[in-house]
N, C-alpha and C positions, 0 to 999 in steps of 0.2 A: 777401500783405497780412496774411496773419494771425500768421505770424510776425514780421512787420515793428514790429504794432501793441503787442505785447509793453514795447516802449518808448515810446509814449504818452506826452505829457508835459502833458495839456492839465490834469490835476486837479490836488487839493493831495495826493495818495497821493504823485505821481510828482516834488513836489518839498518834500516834510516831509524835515526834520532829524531824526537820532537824539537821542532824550534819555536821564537816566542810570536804568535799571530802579529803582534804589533809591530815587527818588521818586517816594512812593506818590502823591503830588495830580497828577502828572501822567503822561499817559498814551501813553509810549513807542514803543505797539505800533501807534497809530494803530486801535484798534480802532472809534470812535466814528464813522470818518467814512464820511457817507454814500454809495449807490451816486452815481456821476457817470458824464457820456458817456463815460469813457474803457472803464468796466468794458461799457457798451452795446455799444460799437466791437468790442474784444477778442471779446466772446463769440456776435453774429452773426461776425463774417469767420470765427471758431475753427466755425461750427456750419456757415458755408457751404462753407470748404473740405472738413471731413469730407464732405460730401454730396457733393463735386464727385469726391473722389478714389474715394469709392463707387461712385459713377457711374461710373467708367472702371477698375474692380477688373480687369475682362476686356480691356483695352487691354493688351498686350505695347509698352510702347514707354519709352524711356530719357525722355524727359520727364515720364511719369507715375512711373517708377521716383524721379526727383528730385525730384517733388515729394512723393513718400510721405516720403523721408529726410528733408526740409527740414520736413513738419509734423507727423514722430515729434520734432523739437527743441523744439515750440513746446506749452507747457503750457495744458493747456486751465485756462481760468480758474474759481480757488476761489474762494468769499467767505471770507476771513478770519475773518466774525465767524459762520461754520456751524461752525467746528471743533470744537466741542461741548468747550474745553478753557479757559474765561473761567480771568481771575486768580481765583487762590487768596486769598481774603482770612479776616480773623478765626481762628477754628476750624479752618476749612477745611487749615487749615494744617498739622494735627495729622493728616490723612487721605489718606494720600497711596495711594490704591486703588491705581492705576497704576504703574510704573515708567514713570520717564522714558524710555526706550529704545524702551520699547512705547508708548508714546505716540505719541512722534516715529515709531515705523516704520509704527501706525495712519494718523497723520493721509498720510504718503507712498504708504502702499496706498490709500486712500482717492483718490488722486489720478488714478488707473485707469494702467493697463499700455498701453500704447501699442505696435500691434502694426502700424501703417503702417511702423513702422525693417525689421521683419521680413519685410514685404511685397512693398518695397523692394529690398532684398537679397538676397531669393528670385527677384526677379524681371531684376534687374540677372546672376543668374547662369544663369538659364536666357536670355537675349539672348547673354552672351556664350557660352554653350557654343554656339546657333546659329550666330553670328560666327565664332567659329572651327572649327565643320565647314565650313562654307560656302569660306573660305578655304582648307580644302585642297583641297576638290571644286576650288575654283581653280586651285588651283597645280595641281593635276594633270591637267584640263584644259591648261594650258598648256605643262606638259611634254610634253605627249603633239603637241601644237601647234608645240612647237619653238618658244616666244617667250624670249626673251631671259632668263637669269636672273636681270640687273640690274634689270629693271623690278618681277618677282617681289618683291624687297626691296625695291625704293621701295615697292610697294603698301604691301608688311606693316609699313612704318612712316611709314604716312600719321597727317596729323590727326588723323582720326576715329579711327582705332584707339588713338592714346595716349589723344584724352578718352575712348574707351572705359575703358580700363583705367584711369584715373585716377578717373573718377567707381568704377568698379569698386572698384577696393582703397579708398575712400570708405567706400563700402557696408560693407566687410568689417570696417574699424576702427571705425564707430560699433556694428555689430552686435558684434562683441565685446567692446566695453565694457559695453554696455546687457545683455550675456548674463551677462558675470560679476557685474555688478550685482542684478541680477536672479535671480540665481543658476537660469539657464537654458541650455537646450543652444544654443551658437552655430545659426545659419540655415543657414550655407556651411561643412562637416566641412574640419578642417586637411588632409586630402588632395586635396578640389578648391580648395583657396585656399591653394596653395604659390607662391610667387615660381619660374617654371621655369627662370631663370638662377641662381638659389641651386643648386635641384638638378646642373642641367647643369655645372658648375664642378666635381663629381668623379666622371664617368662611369668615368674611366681607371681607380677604384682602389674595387670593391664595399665595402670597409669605410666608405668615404667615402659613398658613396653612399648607405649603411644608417643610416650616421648623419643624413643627412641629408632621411633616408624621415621617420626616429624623432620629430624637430624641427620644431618649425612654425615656417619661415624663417628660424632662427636663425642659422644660416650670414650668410645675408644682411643682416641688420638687424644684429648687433653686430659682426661681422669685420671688415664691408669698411672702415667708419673705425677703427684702430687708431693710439694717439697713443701718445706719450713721457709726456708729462704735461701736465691738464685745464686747459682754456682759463680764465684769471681778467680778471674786469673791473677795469680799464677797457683795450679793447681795441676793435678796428675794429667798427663796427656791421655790414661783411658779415658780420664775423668772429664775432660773437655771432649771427646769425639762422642764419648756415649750420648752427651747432651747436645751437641752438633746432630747424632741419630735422632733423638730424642723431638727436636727444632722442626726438622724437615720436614714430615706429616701434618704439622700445625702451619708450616706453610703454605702448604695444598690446600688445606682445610680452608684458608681464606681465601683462596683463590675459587673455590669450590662456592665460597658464600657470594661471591662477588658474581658466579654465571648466576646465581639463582636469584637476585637482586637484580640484574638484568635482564633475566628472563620473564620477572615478575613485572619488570617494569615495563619492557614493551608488548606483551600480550595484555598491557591492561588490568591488572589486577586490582583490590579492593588495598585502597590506602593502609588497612589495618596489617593486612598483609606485605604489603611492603613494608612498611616502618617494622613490623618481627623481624623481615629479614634484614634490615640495614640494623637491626641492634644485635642481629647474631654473628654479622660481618664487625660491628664493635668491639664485640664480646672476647672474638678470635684475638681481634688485635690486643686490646689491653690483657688479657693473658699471657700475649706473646711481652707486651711490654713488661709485665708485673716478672715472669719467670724465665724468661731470655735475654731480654732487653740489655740489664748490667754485663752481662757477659761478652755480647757483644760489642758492647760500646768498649771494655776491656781487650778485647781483642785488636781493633780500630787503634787503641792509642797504646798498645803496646805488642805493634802490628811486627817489628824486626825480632820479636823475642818469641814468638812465635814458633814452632815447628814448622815443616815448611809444607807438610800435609794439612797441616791445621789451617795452616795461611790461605791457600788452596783454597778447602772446605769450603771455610767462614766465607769468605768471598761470593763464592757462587750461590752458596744460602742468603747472605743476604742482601744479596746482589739480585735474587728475585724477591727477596720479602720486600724490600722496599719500591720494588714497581707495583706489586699488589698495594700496598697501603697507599701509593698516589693514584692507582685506579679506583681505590675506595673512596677517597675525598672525591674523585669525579663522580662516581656513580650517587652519592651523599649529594651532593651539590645540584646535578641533576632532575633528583627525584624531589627536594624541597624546593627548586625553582619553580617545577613542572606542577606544584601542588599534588604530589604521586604517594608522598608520607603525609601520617598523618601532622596538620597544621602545629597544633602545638609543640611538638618534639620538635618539626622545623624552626620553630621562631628560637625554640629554646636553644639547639644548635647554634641558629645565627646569632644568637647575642655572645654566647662563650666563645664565639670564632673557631669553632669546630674544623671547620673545610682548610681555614688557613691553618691553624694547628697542625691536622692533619699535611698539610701542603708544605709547610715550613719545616717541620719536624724533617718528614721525608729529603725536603731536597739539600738539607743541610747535611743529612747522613752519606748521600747518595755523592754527595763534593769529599766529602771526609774517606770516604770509601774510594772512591778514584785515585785521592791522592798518597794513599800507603801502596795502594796494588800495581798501579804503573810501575814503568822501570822508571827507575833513578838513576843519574849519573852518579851516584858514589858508590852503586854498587851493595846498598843497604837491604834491597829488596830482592836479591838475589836469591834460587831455588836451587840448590847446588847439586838438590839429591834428586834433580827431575832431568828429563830428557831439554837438550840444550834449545830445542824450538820454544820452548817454554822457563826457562831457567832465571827468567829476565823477570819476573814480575809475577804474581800470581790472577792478575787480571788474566794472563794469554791461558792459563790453565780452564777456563768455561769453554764446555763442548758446547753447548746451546747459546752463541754468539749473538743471535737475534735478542730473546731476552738480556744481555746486560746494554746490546747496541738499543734497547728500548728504556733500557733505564736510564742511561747514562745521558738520551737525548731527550726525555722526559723531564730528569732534574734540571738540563743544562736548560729549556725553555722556563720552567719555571721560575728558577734563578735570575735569567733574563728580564721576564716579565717583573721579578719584583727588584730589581735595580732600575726599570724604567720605572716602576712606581715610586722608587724614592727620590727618583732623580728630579720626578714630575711636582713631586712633596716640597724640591731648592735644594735637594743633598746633589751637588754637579761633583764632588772630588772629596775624598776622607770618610772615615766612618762605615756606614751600612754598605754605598755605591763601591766601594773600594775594594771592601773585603766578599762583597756579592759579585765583583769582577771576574777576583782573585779565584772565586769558588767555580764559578762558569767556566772558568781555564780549564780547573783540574778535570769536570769534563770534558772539555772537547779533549785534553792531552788523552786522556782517559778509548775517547771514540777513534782518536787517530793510529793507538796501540793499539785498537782493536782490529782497525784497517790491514796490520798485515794479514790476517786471517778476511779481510770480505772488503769487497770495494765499497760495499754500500755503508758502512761504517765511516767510510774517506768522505762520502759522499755528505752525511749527516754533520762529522764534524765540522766541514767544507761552510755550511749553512750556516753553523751557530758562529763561526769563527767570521762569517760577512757580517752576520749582526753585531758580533762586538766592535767591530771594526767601525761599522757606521755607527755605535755608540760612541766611540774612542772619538772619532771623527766629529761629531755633534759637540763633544765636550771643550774638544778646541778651538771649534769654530765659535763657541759662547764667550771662551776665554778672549780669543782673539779679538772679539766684539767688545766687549767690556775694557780690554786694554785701550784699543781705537779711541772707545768715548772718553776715557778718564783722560785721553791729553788734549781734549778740546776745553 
């Protein structure tokens, strides 16, 4: 219930229109409006669950483990108008204490750490290690009983043991996402959460084996589908979800390379060791680019013709693949400033413009992706065949809100920052600064639809929408100067 109530739709929050930041008489952000039941609802069920899953900390059982994972998703409710970050008006303009970055990552820590995904995950892995001692005490048992070895494998692939493992590797993928996010150590170490059919596929040949000691699943997550060349739409709609199936474990996968790249980097590791791991964090990506990449960008620009499952999907995949690939250019950037990789590959990096590459790529996707998934006034983006809290846009379809309110505030800074660098270049109006404006919008519109599911989303867009503001404002004020002089 309390993640359910996240989509609420009894207020005017949960069905206000975006309007355009640049007018100042009206008020965009929705800051004015008052609490209503829905914010009532949200934050007992958000206070009752806490309490219930409290109450059952010391319960070993896969139902409480599900339900720790289900409301580590669900954001506890902010007021929007506590953020302590009102528009900037007048003067205000001219004082910008803060950087927007630390703004946006204040008002997100502010938002508290959520440690039920982690509790979860711990708990889902001490069940299964019991699961499977237990199961051999079985089998061995049995052997010794002389019972059938056919029935032995019926047991070990009953029901219960696939939803075991399924809720299982669950666990392991939201934890490391939220770990490298987070920039924390995963819950479950790449040695007790290897896939053992990865490993068991090169027993016969120790080099194989060692490789596949070294690797966390990668054997198994990019090898076993190997294509000719990447699936383009318009094509079967099995045929796009199986490769949406297909996508998502190679997204983990890089999120998985990016804890072990920071783990290696602040325990201090041997340069050679890191730089393996920021080229096996590369590796991920450009496979994802080489045999995903078309497809999705296919999706993006013929985002209305889409299925509306499909729309969904795509969205929420690569609505987290591209906050991993700007957490990569950080973590990249990072380690060759700190002299943490080895020198040469650094320098090499910095001449191709690697970090911006990376940086650019991403936040131009991350604007392109806001702007099909929002609602639209024409009704284009519409999901006819879902439940009407969601029907408006396939952005409001993500249950894990936090991840795209982190993308979406991720791209819009970057975006930001490189419209102040063109601006700083003499680009004041047309060209780069215009169309980097224009891209910055469609995230904040992007964060403020996200808002009716979380305040702290209102709160984010709140931020970036005072700095275009005070950019908008700067532009004028240059203009206005320049006119002044030319009639002296």
């Amino acid at each position: 219930m309390a993640f359910t109530t996240q989509w609420a739709q009894g207020s005017r929050k949960s069905q206000g229109r975006y309007g355009d930041p640049d007018e100042c008489d009206e008020d965009p952000l929705g800051r004015g409006l008052s609490d209503e039941f829905d914010k009532t609802l949200q934050v007992s069920l958000w206070n009752q669950a806490k309490r219930a899953l409290d109450d059952c900390a010391e319960t070993n059982s896969f139902k409480v483990a599900m339900a720790e994972i289900l409301f580590s998703l669900t954001l506890k409710y902010a007021d929007e108008q506590g953020d302590g970050h009102e528009s900037l008006q007048g003067d205000e303009h001219n004082r910008h204490v803060m950087d927007t970055e630390l703004r946006i990552q204040t008002a997100i820590d502010e938002g508290g750490h959520s440690v039920y995904l982690e509790r979860g995950a711990r708990r889902l892995h001490v069940l299964k290690r019991r699961s499977e001692t237990f199961e051999k005490l079985s089998k061995g048992k049995a052997r010794k009983e002389r019972i059938n070895d056919e029935r032995d494998v019926h047991e070990g692939e009953s029901e219960e043991k696939t939803t075991m493992k399924l809720v299982y590797w669950l666990a392991i993928m939201f934890d490391t996402i939220a770990a490298a996010v987070a920039e924390r150590p995963v819950t479950v170490s790449d040695d007790e959460s290897k896939e053992h059919s990865a490993e068991g596929a090169g027993n016969s040949n120790s080099s194989t084996t060692s490789e596949s000691d070294e690797r966390w699943n990668d054997r198994y997550i990019i090898r076993r589908h190997q294509r000719l060349a990447p699936l383009r739409w318009p094509c079967p709609e099995e045929a796009i979800a199986r490769e949406l199936r297909d996508a998502a474990p190679v997204k983990v996968l890089l999120f998985r390379k990016l804890t072990g790249i920071q783990s290696l980097s602040s325990r201090g590791a041997s340069q050679q060791v890191i730089e393996d791991a920021i080229q096996d964090g590369l590796s991920v990506y450009l496979h994802w680019n080489l045999t995903y990449g078309p497809l999705f960008q296919d999706c993006i620009e013929c985002h209305d013709s889409l299925p509306a499952n499909v729309q969904s999907w795509y969205v929420c995949l690569l609505g987290h693949w591209l906050l991993a690939v700007m957490i990569l250019a950080d973590c990249v950037r990072l380690a060759d400033e700190q002299d943490l990789s080895m020198p040469l590959r650094a320098r090499d990096r910095a001449e191709a413009g690697l970090v911006e590459e990376l940086r650019g790529t991403a936040m131009r996707a991350v604007s392109d992706l806001a702007r099909v998934s929002t609602p639209r006034e024409d009704g284009m983006s519409r999901l006819t065949e879902f439940h009407p809290a969601v029907t408006e846009g396939a952005l409001l379809t993500e249950p894990w809100t936090m991840m795209l309110i982190r993308t979406f505030s991720m791209g819009g800074t970057l975006l930001l920052n490189a419209m102040k660098k063109a601006k700083n270049s003499g680009s004041f109006e047309g060209g780069p600064v215009t169309e980097l404006y224009g891209r910055c919008e469609d995230c904040v519109r992007a964060l403020w639809y996200l808002g009716r599911k979380s305040g702290l989303s209102r709160q984010v867009a709140g931020i970036l929408v005072d700095d275009l503001r005070h950019e908008r404002l700067q532009k004028l004020n240059i203009r206005t100067q320049s006119a002044e002089a030319g009639t002296f």
